[in-house]
C-alpha positions as CSV (number, residue, x, y, z in Angstrom):
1,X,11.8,16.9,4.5
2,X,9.5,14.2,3.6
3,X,8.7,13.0,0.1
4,X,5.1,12.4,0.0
5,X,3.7,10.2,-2.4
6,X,0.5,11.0,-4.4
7,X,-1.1,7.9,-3.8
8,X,-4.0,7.1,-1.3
9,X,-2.0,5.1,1.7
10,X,-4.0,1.8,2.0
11,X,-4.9,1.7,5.4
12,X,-5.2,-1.6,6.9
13,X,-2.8,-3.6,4.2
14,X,1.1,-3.2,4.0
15,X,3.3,-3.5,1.2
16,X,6.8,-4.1,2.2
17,X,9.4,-3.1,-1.0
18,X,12.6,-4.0,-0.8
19,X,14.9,-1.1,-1.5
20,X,18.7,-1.4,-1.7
21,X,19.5,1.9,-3.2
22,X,18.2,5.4,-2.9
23,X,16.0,5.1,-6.0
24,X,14.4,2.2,-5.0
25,X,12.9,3.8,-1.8
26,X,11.8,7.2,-4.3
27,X,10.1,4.3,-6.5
28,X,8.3,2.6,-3.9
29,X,7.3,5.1,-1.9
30,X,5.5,6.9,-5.5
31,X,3.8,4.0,-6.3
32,X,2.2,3.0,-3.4
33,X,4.6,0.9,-1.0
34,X,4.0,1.6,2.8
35,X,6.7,0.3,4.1
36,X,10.3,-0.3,3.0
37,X,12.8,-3.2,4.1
38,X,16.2,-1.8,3.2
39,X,19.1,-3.8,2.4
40,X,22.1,-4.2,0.6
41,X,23.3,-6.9,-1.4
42,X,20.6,-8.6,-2.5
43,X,21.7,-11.1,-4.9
44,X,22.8,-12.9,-1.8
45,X,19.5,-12.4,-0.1
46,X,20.2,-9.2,1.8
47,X,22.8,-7.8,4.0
48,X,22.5,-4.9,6.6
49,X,22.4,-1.5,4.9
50,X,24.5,1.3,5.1
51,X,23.6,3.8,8.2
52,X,23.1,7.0,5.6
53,X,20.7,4.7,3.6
54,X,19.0,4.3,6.4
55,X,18.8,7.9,7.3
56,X,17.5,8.5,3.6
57,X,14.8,6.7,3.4
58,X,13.4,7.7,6.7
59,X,14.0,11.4,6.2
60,X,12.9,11.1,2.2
61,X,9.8,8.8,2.2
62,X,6.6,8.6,3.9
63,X,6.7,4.9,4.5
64,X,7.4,3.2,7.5
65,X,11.5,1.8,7.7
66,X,12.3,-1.7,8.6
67,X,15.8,-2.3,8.4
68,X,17.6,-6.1,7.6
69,X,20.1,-6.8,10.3
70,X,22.2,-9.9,8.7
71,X,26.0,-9.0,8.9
72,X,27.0,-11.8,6.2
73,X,25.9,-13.9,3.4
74,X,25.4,-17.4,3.9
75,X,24.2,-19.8,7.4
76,X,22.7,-17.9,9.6
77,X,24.2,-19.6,12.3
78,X,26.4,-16.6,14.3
79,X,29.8,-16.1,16.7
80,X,29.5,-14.4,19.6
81,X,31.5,-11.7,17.7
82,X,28.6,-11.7,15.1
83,X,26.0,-11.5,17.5
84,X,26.6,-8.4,19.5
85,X,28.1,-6.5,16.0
86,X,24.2,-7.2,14.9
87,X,23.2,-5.8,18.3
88,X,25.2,-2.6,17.7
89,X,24.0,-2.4,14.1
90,X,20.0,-2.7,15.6
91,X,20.8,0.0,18.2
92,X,22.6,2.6,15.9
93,X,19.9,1.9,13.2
94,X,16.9,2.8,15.5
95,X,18.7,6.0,16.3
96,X,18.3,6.9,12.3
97,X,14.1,6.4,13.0
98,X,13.0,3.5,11.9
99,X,10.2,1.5,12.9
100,X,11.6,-2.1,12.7
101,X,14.4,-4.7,12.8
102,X,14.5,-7.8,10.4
103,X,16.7,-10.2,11.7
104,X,17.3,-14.4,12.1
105,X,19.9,-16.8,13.7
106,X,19.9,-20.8,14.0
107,X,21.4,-22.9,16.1
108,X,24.1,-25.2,14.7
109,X,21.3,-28.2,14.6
110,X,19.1,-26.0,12.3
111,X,16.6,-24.6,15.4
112,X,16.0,-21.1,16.3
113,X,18.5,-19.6,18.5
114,X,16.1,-17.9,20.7
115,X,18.9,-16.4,22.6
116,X,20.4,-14.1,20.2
117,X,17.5,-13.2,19.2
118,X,16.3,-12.0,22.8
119,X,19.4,-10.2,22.5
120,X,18.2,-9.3,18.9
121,X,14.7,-7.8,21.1
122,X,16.7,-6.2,23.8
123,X,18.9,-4.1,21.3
124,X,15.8,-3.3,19.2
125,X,14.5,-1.3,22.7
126,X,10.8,-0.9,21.9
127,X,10.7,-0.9,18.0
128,X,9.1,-3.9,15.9
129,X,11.4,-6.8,15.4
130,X,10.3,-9.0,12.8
131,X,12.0,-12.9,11.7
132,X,13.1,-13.2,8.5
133,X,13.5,-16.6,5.8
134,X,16.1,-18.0,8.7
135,X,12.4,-20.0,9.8
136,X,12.5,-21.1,6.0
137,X,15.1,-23.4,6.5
138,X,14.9,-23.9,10.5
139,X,14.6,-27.0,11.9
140,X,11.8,-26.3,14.0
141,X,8.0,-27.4,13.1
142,X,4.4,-25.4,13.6
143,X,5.6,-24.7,17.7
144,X,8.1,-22.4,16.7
145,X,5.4,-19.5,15.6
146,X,4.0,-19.7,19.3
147,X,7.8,-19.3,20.4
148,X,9.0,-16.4,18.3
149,X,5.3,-15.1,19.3
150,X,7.0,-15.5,22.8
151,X,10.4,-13.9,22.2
152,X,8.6,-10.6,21.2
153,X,8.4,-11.3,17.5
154,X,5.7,-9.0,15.6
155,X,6.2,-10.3,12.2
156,X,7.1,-13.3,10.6
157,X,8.4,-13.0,6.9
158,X,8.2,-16.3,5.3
159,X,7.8,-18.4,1.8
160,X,6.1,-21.4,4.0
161,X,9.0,-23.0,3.7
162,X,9.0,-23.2,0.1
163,X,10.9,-21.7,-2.7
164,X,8.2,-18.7,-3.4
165,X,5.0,-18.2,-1.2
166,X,2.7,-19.2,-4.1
167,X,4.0,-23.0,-3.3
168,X,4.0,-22.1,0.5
169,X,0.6,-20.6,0.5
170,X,-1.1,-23.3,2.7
171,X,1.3,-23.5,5.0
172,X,1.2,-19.2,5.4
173,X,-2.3,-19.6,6.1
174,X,-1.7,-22.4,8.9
175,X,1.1,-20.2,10.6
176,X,-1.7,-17.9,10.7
177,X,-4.1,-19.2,12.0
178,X,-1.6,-20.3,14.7
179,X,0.1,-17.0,15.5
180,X,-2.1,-15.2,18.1
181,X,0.0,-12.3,18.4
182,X,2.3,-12.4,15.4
183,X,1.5,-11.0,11.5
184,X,2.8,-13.8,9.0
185,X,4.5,-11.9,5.9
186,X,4.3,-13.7,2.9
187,X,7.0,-13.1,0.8
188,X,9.7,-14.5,-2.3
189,X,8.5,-14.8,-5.9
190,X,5.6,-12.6,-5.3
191,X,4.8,-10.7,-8.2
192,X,1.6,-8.8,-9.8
193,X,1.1,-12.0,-11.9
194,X,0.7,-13.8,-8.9
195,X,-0.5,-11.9,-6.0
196,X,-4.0,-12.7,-6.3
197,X,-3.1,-16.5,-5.7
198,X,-1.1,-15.3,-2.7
199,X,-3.8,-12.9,-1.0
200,X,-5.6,-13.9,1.9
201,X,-7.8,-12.0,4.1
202,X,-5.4,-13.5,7.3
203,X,-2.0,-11.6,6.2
204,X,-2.2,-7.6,6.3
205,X,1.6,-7.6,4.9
206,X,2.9,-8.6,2.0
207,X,7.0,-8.1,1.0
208,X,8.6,-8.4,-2.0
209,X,11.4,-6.5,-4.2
210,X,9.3,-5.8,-7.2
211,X,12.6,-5.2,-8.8
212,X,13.6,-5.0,-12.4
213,X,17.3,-5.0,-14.0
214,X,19.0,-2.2,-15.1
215,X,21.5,-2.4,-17.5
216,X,24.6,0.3,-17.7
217,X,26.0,-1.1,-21.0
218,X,30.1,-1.9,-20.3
219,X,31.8,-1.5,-17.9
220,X,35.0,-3.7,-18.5
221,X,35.6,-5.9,-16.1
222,X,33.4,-4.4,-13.4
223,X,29.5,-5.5,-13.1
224,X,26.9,-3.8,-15.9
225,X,23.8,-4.1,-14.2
226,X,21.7,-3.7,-10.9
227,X,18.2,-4.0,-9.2
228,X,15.8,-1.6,-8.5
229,X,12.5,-1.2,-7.6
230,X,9.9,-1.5,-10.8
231,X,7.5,1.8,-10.4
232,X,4.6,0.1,-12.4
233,X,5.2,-3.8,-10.6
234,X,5.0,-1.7,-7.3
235,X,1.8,0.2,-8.7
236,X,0.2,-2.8,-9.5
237,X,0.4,-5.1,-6.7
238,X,-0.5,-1.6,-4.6
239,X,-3.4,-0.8,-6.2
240,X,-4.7,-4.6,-6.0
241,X,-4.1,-4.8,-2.6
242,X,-5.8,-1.0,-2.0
243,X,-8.6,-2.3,-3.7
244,X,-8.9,-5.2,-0.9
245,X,-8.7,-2.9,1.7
246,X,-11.6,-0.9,0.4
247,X,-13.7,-4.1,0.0
């Protein structure tokens, strides 16, 4: 069954929490999130999650369920053995319910490989595929919005090619005003202490991991602390961005 949250949905503005465990989708979903991008592995800017996570969040939240297709940390320049292991990972994820795919590959010069990701589209059979921070470090200039626009791209999640979106904020706003088709995401670094310098009236979606650390006290050798999903950062930026929709 699903967990509805108490809060009024905004209904023209997303925010996209990332959730990497179960209690990060229960958080964001309770304090306003509307959609979820879950991953695992964070610390190394996201892997694909597991299948049953998947499952979770769908079957426990009322948000809409993208899921992060990247099978490895580091390049995100892929094998041919890489490439159709993402596929399989986009096909059995949309049979879980979700509503999109995050995904990204570059060429060995540093462009968009365009072809995987058709392959990337194919696999994702109908369901929103949106490009992650691979266009952060890509090679290609301003003409490679029209092209992902092209390649069946929906959403484009990206710091403007900076280290946080607050630096990249002019260049967010040119990609869109030269997507035609295509929602630019701004996302890394944003926070409630500075969404209001990152809101614009030209993105509808906003993504960030609102996350916290929580500490387990000692665990010998093993790691003593994780990330998840800050209920009151999560309220905050929701209730700003609620507030804009109502405007």
């Amino acid at each position: 069954m699903k967990h509805n949250s108490k809060l009024h949905r905004m209904s023209n503005i997303h925010l996209e929490i990332i959730a990497t465990n179960p209690e990060s989708c229960l958080i964001a979903n309770d304090n306003g999130a509307t959609r979820l991008e879950v991953c695992s592995a964070l610390q190394v800017g996201g892997l694909t999650p597991a299948l049953s996570l998947i499952e979770f969040a769908v079957e426990r939240t009322s948000c809409d369920i993208a899921a992060l297709i990247r099978l490895r940390e580091g390049s995100f320049v892929y094998s041919e053995e890489e490439i159709k292991i993402m596929c399989n990972d986009i096909r059995r994820s949309k049979d879980k319910g979700i509503k999109a795919v995050v995904v990204g590959a570059l060429n060995e010069d540093g462009t968009i490989d365009f072809k995987a990701l058709e392959r990337f589209v194919k696999a994702a059979n109908g369901i929103d595929v949106a490009f992650q921070r691979a266009f952060d470090v890509c090679t290609n200039g301003d003409e490679a919005i029209a092209q992902l626009e092209s390649a069946g791209c929906k959403r484009l999640l990206s710091s403007g090619k900076k280290m946080t979106c607050v630096e990249g904020i002019e260049n967010l706003k040119r990609y869109a005003s030269l997507a035609k088709t295509m929602e630019i995401m701004p996302g890394s670094g944003l926070r409630s202490s500075n969404i209001t310098q990152v809101y614009d009236e030209c993105f509808s979606s906003y993504h960030t991991s609102a996350s916290e650390i929580v500490h387990l006290g000692e665990l010998g050798v093993m790691p003593k602390e994780y990330l998840r999903a800050n209920g009151t950062e999560v309220k905050t930026i929701s209730e700003f961005l609620r507030s804009k929709s109502i405007d």
